[in-house]
C-alpha positions as a printed Julia matrix, in Angstrom:
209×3 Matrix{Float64}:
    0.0     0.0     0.0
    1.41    3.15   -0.56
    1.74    6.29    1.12
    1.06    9.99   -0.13
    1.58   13.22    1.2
   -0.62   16.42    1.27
    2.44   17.9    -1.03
    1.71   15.24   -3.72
   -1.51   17.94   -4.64
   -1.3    20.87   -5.37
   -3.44   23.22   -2.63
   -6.25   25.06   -3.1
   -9.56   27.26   -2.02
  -10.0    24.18    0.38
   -6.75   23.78    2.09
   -6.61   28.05    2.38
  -10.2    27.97    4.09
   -9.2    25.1     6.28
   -5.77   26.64    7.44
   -7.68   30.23    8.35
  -10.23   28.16   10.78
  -10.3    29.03   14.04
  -11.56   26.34   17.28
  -15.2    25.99   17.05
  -17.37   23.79   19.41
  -18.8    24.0    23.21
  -15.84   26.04   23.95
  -17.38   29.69   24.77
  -15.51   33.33   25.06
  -15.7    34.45   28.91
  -18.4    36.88   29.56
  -17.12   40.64   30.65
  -18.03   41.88   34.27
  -20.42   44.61   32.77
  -22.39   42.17   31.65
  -22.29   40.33   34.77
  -23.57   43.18   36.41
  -25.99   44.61   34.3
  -29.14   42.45   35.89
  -28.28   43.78   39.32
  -27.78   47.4    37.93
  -31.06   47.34   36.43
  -33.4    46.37   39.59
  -31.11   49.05   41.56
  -32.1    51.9    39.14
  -35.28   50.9    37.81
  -37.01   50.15   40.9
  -37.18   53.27   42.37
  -37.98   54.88   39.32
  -41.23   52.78   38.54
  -41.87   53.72   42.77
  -41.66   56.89   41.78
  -43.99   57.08   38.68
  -46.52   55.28   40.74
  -46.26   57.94   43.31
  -47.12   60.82   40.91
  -49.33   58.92   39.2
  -51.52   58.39   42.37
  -50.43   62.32   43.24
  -53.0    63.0    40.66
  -56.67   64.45   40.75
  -58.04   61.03   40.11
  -55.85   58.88   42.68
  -55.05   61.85   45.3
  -54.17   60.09   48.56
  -56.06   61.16   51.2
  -54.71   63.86   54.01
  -53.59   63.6    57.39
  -56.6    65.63   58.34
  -59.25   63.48   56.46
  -57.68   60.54   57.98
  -57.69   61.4    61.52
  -62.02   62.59   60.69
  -62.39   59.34   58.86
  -60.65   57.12   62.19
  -62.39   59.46   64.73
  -65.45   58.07   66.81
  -68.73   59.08   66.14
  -70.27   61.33   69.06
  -73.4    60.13   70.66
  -76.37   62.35   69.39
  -77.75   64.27   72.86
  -80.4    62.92   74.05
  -83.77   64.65   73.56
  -86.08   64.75   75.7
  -89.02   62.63   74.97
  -92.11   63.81   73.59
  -94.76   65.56   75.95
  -92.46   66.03   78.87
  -91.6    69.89   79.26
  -87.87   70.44   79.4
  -85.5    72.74   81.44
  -85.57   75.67   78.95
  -90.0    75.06   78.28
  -90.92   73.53   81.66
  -93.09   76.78   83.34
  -91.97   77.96   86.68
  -93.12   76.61   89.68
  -94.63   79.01   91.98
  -92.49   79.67   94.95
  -93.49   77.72   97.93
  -94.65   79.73  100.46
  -93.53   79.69  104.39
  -95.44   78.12  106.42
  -96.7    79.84  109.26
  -95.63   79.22  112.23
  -97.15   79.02  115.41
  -95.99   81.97  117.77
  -93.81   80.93  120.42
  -95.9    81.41  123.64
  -94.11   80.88  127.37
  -95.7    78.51  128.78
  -97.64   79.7   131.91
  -96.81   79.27  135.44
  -98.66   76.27  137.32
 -101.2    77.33  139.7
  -99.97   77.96  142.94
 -102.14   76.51  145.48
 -100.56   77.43  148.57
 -100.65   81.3   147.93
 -101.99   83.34  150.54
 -105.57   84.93  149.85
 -107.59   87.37  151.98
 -111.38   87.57  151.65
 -112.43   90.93  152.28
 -116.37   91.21  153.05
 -117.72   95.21  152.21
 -120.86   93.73  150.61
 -122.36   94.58  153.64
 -123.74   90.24  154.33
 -122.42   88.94  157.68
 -120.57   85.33  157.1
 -120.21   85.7   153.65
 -116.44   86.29  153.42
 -116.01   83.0   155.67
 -118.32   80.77  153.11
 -115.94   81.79  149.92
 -113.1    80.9   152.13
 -114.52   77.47  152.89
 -115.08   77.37  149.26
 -111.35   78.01  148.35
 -110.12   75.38  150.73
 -112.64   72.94  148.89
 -110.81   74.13  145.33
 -107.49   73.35  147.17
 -106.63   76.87  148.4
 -105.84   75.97  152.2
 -103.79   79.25  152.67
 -107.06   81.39  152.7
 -108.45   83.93  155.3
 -111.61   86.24  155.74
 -111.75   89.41  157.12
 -114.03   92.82  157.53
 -113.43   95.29  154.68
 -114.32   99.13  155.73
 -112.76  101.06  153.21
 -114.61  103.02  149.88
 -112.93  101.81  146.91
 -113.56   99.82  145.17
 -117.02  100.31  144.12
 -117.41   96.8   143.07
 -115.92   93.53  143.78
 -112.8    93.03  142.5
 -109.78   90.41  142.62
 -106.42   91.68  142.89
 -103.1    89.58  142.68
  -99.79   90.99  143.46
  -97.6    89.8   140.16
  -97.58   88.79  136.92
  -96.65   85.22  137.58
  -99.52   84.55  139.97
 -101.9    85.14  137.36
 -102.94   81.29  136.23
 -103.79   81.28  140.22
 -105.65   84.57  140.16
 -107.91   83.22  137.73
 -108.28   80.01  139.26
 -109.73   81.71  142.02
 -111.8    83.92  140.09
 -113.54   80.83  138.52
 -113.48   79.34  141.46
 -115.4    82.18  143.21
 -116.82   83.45  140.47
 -115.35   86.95  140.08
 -114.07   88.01  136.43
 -112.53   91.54  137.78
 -108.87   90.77  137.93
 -106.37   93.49  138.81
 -102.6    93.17  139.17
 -101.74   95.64  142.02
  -98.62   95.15  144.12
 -100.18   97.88  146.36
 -103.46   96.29  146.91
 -101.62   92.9   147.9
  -98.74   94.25  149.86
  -99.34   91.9   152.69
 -100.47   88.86  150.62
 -100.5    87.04  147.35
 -104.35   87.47  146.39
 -107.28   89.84  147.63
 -110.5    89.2   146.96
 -112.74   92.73  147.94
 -116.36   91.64  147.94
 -119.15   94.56  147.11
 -122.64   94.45  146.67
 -122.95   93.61  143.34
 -121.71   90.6   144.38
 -124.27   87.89  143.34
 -121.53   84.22  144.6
C-alpha cells in the first residue's frame, strides 16, 4: 500500500479555508463583568424609578391620597347624638316655673304659763255689807285646794265693786283660778293692793256668789 503526502496535490480554495479556521465547538468566550452586572444594575435603578412614577401617578386628581386631616375625621369616633327629651315632657328651657313655695306659718312661740300655785296666801275681804259671807268663799277656796285662805271685815270706799287683785304677773294662772273658782271676772294686778299677801278678793254688793 502506498503512502502519499498532502504535497503530492497541489493546494487550493479548500486547504486556504481550512488553514484560516479558528476552534469551534462548546468552547465559549468568557463573559465581561459589565455584563455580569448589568441584571443587578437594572433592579437598583429601575425600581425606584417605577416607585416613583406610581407615586405621581396616584399624586393626581383622580388617585389623590387622602390627608392627614381626612384621615384622623375618617378614624375618629362618632359622638353620641344628645339625648332629647321625649315627647310631651316639658324640658329645662320650656318647663313653666313653679310658683315659689310659700312659708309656712308658724305658730308663735308662747311661754308657757306658770302652774297654779295653790298654797298662795288669799284674803277675803267682806264690804258687801252680808255677815258670814267672806267666811263661806273661804270654805269654798279650801274645797278648790286653796288651804292658805283667810276672811276678814273690809271698811274702806274703793272699790265700788268687787274686784280680785293679785300681786304679780306670775300669779296670774292662780288669780284666775280663784276667780272661777269664786266666780269673780274683775282681775287686777296691784302690788299695792296685795302688799301683805299674794291674792285679795274685795267683795261689794254687786256681788251675786
Amino acid at each position: 500500500m502506498s503512502t502519499y503526502s498532502h504535497e503530492d496535490y497541489p493546494e487550493d480554495e479548500f486547504d486556504r479555508a481550512g488553514r484560516n479556521r479558528i476552534p469551534q465547538g462548546v468552547h465559549r468566550a468568557p463573559r465581561s463583568v459589565w455584563r455580569a452586572l448589568l441584571p443587578v444594575i437594572a433592579v437598583v435603578v429601575l425600581a425606584p424609578l417605577l416607585a416613583w412614577g406610581a407615586i405621581t401617578l396616584l399624586g393626581g386628581t383622580g388617585g389623590q391620597a387622602p390627608s392627614a386631616t381626612a384621615t384622623q375625621e375618617a378614624t375618629a369616633e362618632p359622638t353620641e347624638p344628645a339625648e332629647s327629651a321625649p315627647a310631651g315632657e316639658p324640658t329645662a328651657e320650656t318647663a313653666p316655673e313653679s310658683a315659689e313655695p310659700t312659708a309656712e306659718p308658724t305658730q308663735e312661740e308662747t311661754t308657757p304659763a306658770a302652774p297654779v300655785d295653790f298654797t298662795a296666801g288669799i284674803v277675803v275681804l267682806n264690804g258687801a255689807g252680808i255677815n258670814g259671807l267672806a267666811g263661806n268663799l273661804v270654805g269654798e277656796l279650801s274645797s278648790a285646794g286653796f288651804n292658805n285662805s283667810v276672811a276678814a271685815d273690809y271698811r274702806a270706799g274703793a272699790p265700788a265693786t268687787t274686784t280680785l287683785y293679785y300681786n304679780n304677773a306670775e300669779l296670774l294662772p292662780t288669780a284666775q283660778q280663784v276667780g272661777e273658782t269664786l266666780g269673780i271676772a274683775n282681775l287686777v294686778e296691784s302690788a299695792s293692793a296685795t302688799s301683805s299677801t299674794d291674792i285679795a278678793v274685795v267683795l261689794r254688793a254687786d256681788y251675786a256668789g
